[in-house]
MARKE-778911 format. One record per atom (N, C-alpha, C): x, y, z. Coordinates in steps of 0.001 Angstrom, whole numbers, padded with zeros to 6 digits, always signed. Layout:
XYZ;...
END
This chain:
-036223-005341+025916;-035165-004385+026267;-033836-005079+026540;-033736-006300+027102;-032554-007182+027411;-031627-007155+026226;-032445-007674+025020;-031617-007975+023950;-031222-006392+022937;-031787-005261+023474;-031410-004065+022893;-030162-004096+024075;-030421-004066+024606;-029080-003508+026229;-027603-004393+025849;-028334-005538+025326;-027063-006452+024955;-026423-006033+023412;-027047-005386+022890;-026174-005056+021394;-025616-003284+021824;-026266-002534+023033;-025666-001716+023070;-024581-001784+023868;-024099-002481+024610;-023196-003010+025488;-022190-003768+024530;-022404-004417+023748;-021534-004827+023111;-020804-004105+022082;-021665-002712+021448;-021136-001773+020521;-019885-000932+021944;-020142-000460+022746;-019651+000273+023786;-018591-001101+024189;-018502-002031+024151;-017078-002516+024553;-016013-002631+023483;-017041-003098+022156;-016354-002922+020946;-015453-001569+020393;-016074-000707+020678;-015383+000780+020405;-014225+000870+021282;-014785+000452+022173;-013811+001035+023920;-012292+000176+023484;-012673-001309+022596;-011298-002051+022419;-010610-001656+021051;-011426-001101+020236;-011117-000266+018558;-010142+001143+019482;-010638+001412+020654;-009243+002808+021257;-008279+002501+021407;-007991+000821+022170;-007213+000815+022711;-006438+000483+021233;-006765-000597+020291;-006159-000710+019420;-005667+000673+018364;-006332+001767+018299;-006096+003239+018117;-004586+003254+018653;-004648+003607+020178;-003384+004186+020597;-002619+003256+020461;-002633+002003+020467;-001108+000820+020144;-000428+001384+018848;-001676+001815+017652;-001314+001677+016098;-000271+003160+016324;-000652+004207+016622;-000376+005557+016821;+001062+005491+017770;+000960+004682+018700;+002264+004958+019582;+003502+003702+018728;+003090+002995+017812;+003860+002157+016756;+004170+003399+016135;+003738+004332+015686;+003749+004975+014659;+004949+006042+015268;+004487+006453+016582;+006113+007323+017306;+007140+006487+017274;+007057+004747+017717;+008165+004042+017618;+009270+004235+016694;+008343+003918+015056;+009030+004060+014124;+009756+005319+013837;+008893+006298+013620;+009384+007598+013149;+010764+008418+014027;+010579+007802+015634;+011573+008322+016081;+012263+007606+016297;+012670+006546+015507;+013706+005482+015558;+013501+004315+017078;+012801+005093+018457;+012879+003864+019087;+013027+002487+019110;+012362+001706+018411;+012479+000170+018169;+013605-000197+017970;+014366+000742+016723;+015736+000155+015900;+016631+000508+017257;+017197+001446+017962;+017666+001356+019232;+017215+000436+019800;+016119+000054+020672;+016396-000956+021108;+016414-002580+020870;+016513-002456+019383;+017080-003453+018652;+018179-003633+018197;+019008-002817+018356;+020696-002691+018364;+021208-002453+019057;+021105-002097+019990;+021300-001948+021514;+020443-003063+022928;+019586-003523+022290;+019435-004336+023729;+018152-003311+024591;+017962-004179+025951;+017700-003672+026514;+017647-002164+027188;+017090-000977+027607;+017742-000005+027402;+016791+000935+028729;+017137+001328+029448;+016473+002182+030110;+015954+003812+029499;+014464+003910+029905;+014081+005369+029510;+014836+006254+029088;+016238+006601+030290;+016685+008192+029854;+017888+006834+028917;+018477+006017+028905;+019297+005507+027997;+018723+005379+026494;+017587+005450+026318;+016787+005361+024958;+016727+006239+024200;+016215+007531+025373;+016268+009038+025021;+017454+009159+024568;+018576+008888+025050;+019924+009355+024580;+020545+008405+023427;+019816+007441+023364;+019984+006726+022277;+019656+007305+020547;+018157+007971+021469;+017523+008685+020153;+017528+009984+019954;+018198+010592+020788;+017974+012184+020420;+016660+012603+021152;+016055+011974+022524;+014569+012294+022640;+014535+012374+023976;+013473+013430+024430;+013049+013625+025859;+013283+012432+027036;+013360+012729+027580;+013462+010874+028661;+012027+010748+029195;+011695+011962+029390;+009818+011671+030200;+009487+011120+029294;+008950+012019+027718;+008255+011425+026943;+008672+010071+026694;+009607+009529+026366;+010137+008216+026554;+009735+007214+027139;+010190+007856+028576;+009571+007214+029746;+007961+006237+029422;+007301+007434+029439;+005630+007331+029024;+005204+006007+027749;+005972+006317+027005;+005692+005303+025864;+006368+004366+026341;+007479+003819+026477;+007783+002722+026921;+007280+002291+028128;+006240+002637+029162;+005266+002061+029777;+004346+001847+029328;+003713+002507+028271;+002702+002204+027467;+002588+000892+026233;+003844+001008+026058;+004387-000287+025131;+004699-001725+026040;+004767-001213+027291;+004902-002684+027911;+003597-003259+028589;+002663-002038+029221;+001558-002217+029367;+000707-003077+028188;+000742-002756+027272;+000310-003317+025529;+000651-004869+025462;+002146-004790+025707;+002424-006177+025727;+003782-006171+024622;+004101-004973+024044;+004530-004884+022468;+006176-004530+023094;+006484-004499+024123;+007636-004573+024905;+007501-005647+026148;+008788-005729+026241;+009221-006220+027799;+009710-005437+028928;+009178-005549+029710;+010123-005148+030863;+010926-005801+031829;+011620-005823+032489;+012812-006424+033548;+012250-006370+034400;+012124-005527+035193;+011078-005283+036569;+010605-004080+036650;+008654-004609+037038;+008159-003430+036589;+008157-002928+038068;+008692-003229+039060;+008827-002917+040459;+010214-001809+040638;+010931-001826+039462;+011428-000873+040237;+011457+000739+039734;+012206+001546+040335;+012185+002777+039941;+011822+003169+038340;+011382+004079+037959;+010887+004425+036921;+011988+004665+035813;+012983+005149+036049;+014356+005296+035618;+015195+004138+035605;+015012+003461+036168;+015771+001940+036422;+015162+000966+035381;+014307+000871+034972;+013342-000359+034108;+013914-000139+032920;+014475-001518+032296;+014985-001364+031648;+013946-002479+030612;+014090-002061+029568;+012424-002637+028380;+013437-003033+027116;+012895-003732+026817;+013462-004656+025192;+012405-005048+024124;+013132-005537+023212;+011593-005519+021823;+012299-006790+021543;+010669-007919+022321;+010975-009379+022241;+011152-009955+020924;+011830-010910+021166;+012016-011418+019401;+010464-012513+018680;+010536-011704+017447;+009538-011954+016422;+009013-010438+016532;+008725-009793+017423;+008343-008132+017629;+009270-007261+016380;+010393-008154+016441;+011519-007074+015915;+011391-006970+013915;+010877-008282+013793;+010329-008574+012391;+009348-007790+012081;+008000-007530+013013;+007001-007136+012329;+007033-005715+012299;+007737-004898+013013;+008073-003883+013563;+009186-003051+012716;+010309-003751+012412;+011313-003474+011862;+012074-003915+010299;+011607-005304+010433;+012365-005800+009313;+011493-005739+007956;+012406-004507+007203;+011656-003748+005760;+011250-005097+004683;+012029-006027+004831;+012035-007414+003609;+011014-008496+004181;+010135-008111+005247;+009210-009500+005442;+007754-009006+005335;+007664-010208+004709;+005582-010416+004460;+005403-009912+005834;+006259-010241+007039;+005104-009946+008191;+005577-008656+008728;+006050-007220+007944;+006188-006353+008241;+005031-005077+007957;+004300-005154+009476;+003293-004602+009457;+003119-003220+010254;+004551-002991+011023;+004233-001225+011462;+003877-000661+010317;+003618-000547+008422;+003626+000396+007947;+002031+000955+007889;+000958-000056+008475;+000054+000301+008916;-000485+001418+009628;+000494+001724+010552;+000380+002744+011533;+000801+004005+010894;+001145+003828+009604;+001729+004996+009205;+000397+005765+008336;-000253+005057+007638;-001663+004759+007044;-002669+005323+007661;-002798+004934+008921;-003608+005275+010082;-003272+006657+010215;-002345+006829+010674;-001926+008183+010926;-001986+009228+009954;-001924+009011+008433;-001777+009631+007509;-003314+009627+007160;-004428+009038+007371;-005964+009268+007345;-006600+010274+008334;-006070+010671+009455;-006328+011319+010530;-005823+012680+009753;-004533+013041+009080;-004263+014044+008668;-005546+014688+008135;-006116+014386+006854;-007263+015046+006188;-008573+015109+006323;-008747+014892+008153;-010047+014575+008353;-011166+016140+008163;-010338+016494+008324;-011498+018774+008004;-011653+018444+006694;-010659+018287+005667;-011230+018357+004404;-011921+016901+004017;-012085+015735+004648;-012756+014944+004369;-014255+015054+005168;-014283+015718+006476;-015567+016039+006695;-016257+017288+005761;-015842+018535+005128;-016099+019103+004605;-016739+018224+002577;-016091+017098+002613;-016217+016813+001052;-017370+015593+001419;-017760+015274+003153;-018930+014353+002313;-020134+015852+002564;-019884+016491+003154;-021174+017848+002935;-021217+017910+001407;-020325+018511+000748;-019987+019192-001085;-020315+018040-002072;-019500+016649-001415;-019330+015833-002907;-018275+015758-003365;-017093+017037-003128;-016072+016731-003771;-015098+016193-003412;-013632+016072-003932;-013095+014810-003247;-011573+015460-002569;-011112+014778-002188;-009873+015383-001338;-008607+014857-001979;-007785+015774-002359;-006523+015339-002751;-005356+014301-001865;-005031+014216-003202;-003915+012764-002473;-002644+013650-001574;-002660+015154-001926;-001554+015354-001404;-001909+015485+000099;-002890+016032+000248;-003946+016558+001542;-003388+014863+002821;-003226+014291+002065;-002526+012980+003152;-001357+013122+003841;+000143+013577+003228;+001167+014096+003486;+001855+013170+002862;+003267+012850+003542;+004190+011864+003345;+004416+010643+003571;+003132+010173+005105;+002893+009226+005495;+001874+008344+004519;+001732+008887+004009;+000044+008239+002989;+001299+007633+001795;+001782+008081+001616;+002649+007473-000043;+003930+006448+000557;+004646+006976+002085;+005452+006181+002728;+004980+004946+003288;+003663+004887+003456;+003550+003756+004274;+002565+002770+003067;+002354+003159+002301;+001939+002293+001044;+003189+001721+000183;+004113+002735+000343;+005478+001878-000313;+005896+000857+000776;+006155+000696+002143;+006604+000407+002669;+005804-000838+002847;+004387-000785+002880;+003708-001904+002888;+003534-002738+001596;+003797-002504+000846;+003970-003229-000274;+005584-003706-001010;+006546-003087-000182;+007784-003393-001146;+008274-004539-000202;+007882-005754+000565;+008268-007401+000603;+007500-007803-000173;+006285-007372-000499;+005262-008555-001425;+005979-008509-003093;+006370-006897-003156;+006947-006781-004314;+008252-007505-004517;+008903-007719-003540;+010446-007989-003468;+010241-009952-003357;+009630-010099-002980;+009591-011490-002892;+008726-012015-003929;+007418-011688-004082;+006313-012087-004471;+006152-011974-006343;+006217-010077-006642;+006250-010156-007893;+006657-010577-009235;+007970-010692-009035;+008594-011490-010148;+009005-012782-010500;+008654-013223-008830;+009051-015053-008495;+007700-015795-008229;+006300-015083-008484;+004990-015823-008229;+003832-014912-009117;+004261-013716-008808;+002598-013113-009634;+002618-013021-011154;+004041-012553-011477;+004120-012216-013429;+004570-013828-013911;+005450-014768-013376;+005549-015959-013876;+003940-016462-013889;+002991-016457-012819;+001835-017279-013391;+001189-016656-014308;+001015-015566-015016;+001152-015499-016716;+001717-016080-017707;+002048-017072-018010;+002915-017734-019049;+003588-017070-019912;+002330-016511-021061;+003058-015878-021809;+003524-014485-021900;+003229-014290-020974;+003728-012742-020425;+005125-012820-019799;+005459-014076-018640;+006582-014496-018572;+007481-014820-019497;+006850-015276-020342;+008026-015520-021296;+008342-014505-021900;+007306-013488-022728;+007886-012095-023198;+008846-011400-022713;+008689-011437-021100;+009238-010676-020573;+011088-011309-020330;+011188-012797-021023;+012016-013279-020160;+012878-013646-021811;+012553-012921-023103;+012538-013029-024268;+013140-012296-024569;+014097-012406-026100;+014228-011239-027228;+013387-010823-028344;+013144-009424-028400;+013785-008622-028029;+013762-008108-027076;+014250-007561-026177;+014092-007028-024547;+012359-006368-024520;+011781-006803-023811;+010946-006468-023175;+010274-005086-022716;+009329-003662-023267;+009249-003133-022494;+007901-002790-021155;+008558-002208-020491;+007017-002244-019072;+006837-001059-018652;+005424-000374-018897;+005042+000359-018360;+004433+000360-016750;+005196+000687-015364;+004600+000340-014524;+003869+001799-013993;+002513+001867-014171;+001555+003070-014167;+001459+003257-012559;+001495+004358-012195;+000559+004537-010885;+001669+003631-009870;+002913+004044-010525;+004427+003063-009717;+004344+003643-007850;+004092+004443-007747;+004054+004917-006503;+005652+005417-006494;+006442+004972-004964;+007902+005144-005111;+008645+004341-005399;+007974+003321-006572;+008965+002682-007322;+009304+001245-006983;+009454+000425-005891;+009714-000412-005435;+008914-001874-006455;+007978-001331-007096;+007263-002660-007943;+008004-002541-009251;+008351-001312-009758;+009330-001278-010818;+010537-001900-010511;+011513-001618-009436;+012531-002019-009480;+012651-003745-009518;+011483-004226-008296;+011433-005768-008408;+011265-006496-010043;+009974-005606-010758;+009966-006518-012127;+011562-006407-013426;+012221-005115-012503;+013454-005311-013644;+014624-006112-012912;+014504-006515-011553;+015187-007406-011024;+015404-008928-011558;+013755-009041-011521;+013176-010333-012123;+013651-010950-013348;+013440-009744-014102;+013818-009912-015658;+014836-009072-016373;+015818-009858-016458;+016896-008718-016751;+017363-008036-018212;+016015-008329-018822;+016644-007965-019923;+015676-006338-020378;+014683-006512-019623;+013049-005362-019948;+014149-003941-019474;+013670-003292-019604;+013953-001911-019453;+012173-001159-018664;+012067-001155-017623;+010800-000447-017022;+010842+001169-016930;+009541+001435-017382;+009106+002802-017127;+008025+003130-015919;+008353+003629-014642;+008193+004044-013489;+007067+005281-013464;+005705+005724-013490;+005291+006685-013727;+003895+007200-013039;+004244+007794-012583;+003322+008626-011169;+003286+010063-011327;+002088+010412-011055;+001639+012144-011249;+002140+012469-010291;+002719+012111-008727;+002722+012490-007442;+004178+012513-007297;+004516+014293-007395;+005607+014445-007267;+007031+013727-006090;+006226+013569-005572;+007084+013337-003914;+007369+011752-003975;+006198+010963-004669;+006753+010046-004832;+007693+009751-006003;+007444+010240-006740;+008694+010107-008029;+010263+010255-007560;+009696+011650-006669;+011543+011871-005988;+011953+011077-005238;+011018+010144-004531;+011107+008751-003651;+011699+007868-004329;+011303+007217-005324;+011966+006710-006373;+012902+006793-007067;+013476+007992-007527;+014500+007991-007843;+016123+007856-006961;+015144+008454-005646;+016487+008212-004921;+016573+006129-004575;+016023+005286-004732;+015342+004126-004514;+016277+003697-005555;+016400+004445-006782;+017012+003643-008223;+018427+003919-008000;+018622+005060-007549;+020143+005199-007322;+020867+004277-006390;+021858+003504-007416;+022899+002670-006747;+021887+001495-006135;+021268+000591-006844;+020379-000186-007061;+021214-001400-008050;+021558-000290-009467;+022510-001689-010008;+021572-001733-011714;+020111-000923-011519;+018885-000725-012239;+019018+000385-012777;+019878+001124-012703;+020029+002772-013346;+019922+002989-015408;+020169+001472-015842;+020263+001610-016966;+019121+000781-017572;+018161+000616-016666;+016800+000147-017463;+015304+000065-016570;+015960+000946-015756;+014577+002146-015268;+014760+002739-015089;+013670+003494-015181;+013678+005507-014996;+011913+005799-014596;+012600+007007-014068;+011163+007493-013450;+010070+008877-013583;+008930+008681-014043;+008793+009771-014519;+007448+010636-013963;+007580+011926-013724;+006550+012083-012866;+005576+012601-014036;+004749+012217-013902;+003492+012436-015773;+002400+011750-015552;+001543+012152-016162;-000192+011579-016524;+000567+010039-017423;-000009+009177-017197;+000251+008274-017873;-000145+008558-019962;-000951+009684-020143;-001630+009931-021061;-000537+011021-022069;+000598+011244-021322;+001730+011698-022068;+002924+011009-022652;+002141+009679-022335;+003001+008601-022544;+003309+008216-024307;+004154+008044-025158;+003948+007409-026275;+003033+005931-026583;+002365+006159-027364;+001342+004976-027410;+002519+003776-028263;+001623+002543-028200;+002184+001766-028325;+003649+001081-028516;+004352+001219-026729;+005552+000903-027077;+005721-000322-026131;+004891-000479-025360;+004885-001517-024330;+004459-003047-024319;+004701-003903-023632;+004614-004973-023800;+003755-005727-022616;+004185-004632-021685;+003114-005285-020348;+002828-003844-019853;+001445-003676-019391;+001398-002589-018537;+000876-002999-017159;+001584-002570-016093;+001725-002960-014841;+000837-001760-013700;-000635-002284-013182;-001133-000974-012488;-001433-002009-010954;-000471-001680-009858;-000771-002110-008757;-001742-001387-007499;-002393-001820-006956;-003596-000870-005553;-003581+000582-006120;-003854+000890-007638;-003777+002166-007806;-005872+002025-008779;-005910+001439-009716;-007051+001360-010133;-008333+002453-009184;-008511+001828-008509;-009285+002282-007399;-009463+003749-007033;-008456+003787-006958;-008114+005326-006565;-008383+006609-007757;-008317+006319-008842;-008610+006836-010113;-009817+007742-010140;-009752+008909-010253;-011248+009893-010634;-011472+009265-012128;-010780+008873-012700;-011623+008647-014633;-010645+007263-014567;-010930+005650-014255;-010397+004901-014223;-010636+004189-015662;-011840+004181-016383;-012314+004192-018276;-010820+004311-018754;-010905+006080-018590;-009929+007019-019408;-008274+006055-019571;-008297+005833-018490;-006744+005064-017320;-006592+004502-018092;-007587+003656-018192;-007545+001960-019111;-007410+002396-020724;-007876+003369-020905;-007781+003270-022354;-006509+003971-023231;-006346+004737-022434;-004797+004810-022140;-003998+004105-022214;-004438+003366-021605;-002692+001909-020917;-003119+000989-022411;-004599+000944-022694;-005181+000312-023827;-003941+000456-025145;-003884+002231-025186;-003407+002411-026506;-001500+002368-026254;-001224+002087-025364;+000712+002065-025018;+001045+000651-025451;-000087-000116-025264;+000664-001802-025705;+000934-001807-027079;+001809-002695-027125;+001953-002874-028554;+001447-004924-028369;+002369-004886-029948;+001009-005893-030269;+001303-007147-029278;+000748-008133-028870;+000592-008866-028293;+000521-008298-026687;+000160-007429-026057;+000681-006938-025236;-000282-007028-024095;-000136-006810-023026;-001398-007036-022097;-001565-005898-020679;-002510-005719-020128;-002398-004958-019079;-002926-005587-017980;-001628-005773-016894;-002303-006639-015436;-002325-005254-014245;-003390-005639-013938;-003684-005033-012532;-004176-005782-011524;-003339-005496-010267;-003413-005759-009190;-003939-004994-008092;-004991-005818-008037;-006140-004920-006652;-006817-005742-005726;-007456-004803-004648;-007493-005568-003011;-008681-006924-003363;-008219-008090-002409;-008956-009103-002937;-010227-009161-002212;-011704-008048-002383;-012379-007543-001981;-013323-009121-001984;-014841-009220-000863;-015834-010486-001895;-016643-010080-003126;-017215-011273-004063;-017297-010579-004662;-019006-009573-004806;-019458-009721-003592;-020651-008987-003525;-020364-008473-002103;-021577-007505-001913;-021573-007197-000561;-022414-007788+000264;-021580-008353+001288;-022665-009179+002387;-022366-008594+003810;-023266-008937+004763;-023505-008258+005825;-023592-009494+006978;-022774-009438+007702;-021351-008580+008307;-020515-009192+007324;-019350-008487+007038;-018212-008386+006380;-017098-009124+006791;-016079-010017+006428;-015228-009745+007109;-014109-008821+007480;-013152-009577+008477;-012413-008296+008842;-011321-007793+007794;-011415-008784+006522;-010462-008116+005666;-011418-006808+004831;-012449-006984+004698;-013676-006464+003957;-014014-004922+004790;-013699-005289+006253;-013953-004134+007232;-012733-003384+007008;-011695-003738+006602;-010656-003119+006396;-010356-002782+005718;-010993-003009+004182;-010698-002111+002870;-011749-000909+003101;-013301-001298+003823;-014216-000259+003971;-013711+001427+004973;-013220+000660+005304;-012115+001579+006303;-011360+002316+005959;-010772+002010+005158;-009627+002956+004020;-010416+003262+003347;-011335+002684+002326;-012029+003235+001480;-012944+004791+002046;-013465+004918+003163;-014206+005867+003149;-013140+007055+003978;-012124+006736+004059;-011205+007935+004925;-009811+008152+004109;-009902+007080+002479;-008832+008048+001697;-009228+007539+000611;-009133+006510+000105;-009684+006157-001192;-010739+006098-001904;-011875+006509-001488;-012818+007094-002293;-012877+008573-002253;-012122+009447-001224;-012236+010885-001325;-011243+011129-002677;-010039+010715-002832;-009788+011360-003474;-009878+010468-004695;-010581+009447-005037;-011288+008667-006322;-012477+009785-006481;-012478+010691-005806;-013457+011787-006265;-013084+013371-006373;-011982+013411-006800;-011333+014746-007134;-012038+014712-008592;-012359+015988-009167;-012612+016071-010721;-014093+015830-011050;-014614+016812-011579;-015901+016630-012079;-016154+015444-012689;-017124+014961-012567;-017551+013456-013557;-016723+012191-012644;-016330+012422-011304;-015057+011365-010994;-016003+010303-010871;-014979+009028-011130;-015789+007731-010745;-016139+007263-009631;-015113+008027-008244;-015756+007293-007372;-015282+005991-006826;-014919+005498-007683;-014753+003800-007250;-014558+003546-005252;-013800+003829-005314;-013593+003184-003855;-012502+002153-003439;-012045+001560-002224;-011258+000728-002427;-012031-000786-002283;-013141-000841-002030;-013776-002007-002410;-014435-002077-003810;-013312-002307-004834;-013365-002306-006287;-013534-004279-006324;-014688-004582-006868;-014999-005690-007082;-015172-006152-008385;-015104-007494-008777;-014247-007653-010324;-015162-007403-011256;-016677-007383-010955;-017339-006687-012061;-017391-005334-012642;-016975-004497-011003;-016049-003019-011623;-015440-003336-012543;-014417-004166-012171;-013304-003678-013283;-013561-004765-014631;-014118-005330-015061;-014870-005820-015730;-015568-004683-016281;-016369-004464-016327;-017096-002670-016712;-015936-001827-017321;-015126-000875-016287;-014340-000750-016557;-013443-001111-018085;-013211-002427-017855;-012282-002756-019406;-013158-003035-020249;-014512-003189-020541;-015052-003280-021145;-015319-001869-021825;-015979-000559-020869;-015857+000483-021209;-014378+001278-022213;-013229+000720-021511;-012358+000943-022126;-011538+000282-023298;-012533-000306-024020;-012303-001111-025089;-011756-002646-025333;-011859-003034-024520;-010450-004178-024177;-011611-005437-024821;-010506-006345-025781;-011356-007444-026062;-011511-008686-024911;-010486-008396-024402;-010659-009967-022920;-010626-009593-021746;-011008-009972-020715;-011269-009310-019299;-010893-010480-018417;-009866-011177-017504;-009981-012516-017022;-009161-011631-015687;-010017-012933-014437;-009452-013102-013207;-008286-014052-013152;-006832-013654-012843;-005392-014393-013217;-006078-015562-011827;-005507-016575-011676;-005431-017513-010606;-004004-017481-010100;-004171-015958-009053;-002991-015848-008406;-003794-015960-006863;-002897-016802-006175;-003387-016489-004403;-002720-015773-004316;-003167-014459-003202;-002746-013884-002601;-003587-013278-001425;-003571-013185-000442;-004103-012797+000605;-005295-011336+000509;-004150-010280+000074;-004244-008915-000202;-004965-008817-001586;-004890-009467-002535;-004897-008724-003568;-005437-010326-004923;-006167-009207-005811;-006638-010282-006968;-005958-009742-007761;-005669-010435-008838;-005121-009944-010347;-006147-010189-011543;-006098-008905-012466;-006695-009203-013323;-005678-008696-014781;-006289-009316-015940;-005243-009678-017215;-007035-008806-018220;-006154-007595-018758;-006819-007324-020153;-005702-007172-021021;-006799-007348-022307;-005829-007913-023248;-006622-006907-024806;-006270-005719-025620;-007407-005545-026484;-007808-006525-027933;-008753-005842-028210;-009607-006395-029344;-007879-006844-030200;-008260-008507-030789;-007648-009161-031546;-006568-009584-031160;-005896-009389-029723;-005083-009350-029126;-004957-010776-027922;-006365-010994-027646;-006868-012421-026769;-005748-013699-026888;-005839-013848-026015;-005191-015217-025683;-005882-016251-025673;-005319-017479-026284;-006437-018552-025971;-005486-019963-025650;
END
């Protein structure tokens, strides 16, 4: 009984510290949305009702969170001795990076936005593991498409065009070639991976293209006055309305996964290349089997995976399902199913994410 008492004691402290980490992610998530942080990051130090009036916001409620944020540790306070109205709280430096600053690898409030945007569809996600069927992407809201752009546009802005498409060679060079270059970037979200690869390369002209209305309109406002207006565009469409073979690279980032008919996807993107042409996708750098215990990056795709990305990888009769622990023999399968003569794992590090390079029949690189 000792050693049962000790794994139930340890599940019950474990949960009890998964709350507290709950309400930190969630009260990040009021930070952002109601501007707090950026006030008191342009302003300094700032007392409760001075914050409130900073932001347009209650002073109690205020109040409350900024004790809660200093309690956490994720603020400072001056003195927690005096009057409640008097304490004046600041957002210590390096806080202000991970919290605030949109251009760094270590900008990680968009997490909380994620979090928050999984909690939205929990009725129709308890209702779809009863049925089977799957829950729409819209059923997330604005936070589900905002905080996936937001978490991905430093890796894109730094990372994509100065480390992930150069270690392709000859894809770099196509892209960096006459005649101009074109790129289909599929499943663009709000755009931010398009705009980086036409940053990169200035001669390609990118095509931006997402079924999800809200993000398309995200994007376009993203392209405006960018400097990119004359060689991207954005289009909200099935990738399958696309003209076949006009492309030169097709570009599918953390979207694979998510796919009810991911075959279909591929064979699709299969028939848009033209000749020499290739299709890279970029997806979570899952292991490549399942082992028990996981780690915590592994606990963390399982996590998303069963509270958004496999519900709605299961919209549509016949859906695949996949999940966000898509492992490379999926997608291996996958391009194989979808005709492709070469299937290779790119040798890109990246923390987040593996790359993979198909290429179709006669088309191989060697």
């Amino acid at each position: 009984m000792a050693a049962t008492d000790e794994r139930r004691d340890a599940l019950v402290e474990r949960l009890f510290e998964a709350t507290l980490g709950t309400w930190d992610l969630l009260a990040v998530y009021l930070g952002g949305r109601l501007g707090l942080y950026r006030a008191l990051a342009d302003q300094g130090a700032l007392t409760a009702p001075g914050l409130a009036e900073a932001t347009g916001t209650n002073a109690r409620y205020v109040r409350e969170w900024l004790e809660q944020q200093a309690a956490s540790g994720i603020l400072e306070v001056d003195d927690a001795g005096k009057d409640a109205n008097q304490r004046r709280y600041s957002l210590p430096a390096g806080h202000d990076e991970a919290l605030l600053d949109e251009t760094s690898l270590n900008f990680i409030a968009p997490i909380a936005k994620l979090v928050a945007a999984c909690t939205t569809a929990l009725d129709e996600l308890v209702a779809a593991f009863r049925s089977g069927e799957g829950v729409s992407y819209a059923a997330y809201g604005a936070d589900l498409h905002e905080g996936q752009a937001e978490f991905t546009r430093p890796m894109f802005d730094t990372l994509l065009g100065s480390e992930w498409l150069p270690a392709i060679p000859d894809v770099h060079e196509r892209l960096e070639s006459d005649p101009p270059a074109r790129v289909a970037d599929v499943a663009c979200g709000q755009g931010f991976s398009s705009l980086a690869i036409a940053r990169a390369y200035p001669k390609i002209h990118v095509d931006g293209i997402d079924s999800d209305e809200a993000s398309i309109a995200a994007a376009d406002g993203h392209l405006k006055g960018s400097g990119l207006e004359d060689r991207v565009s954005f289009q909200c469409r099935d990738a399958a309305d696309v003209e076949e073979g006009r492309y030169d690279l097709v570009y599918i980032h953390e979207a694979l996964h998510d796919m009810s008919y991911p075959v279909e996807v591929l064979r699709i993107c299969r028939g848009l290349l033209a000749d020499g042409g290739s299709v890279v996708i970029g997806d979570e750098r899952v292991a490549n089997s399942f082992t028990v215990p996981g780690d915590e990056l592994e606990r963390f795709y399982y996590g998303f995976s069963i509270l958004h990305c496999l519900p709605v990888g299961m919209v549509g009769e016949g859906a695949a399902g996949t999940g966000t622990v898509m492992r490379a023999d999926t997608v291996r399968r996958h391009a194989d199913e979808a005709g492709f003569g070469r299937f290779e794992v790119l040798p890109i590090e990246n923390d987040f994410y593996r790359f993979y390079r198909l290429t179709p029949p006669g088309g191989e690189q060697t």
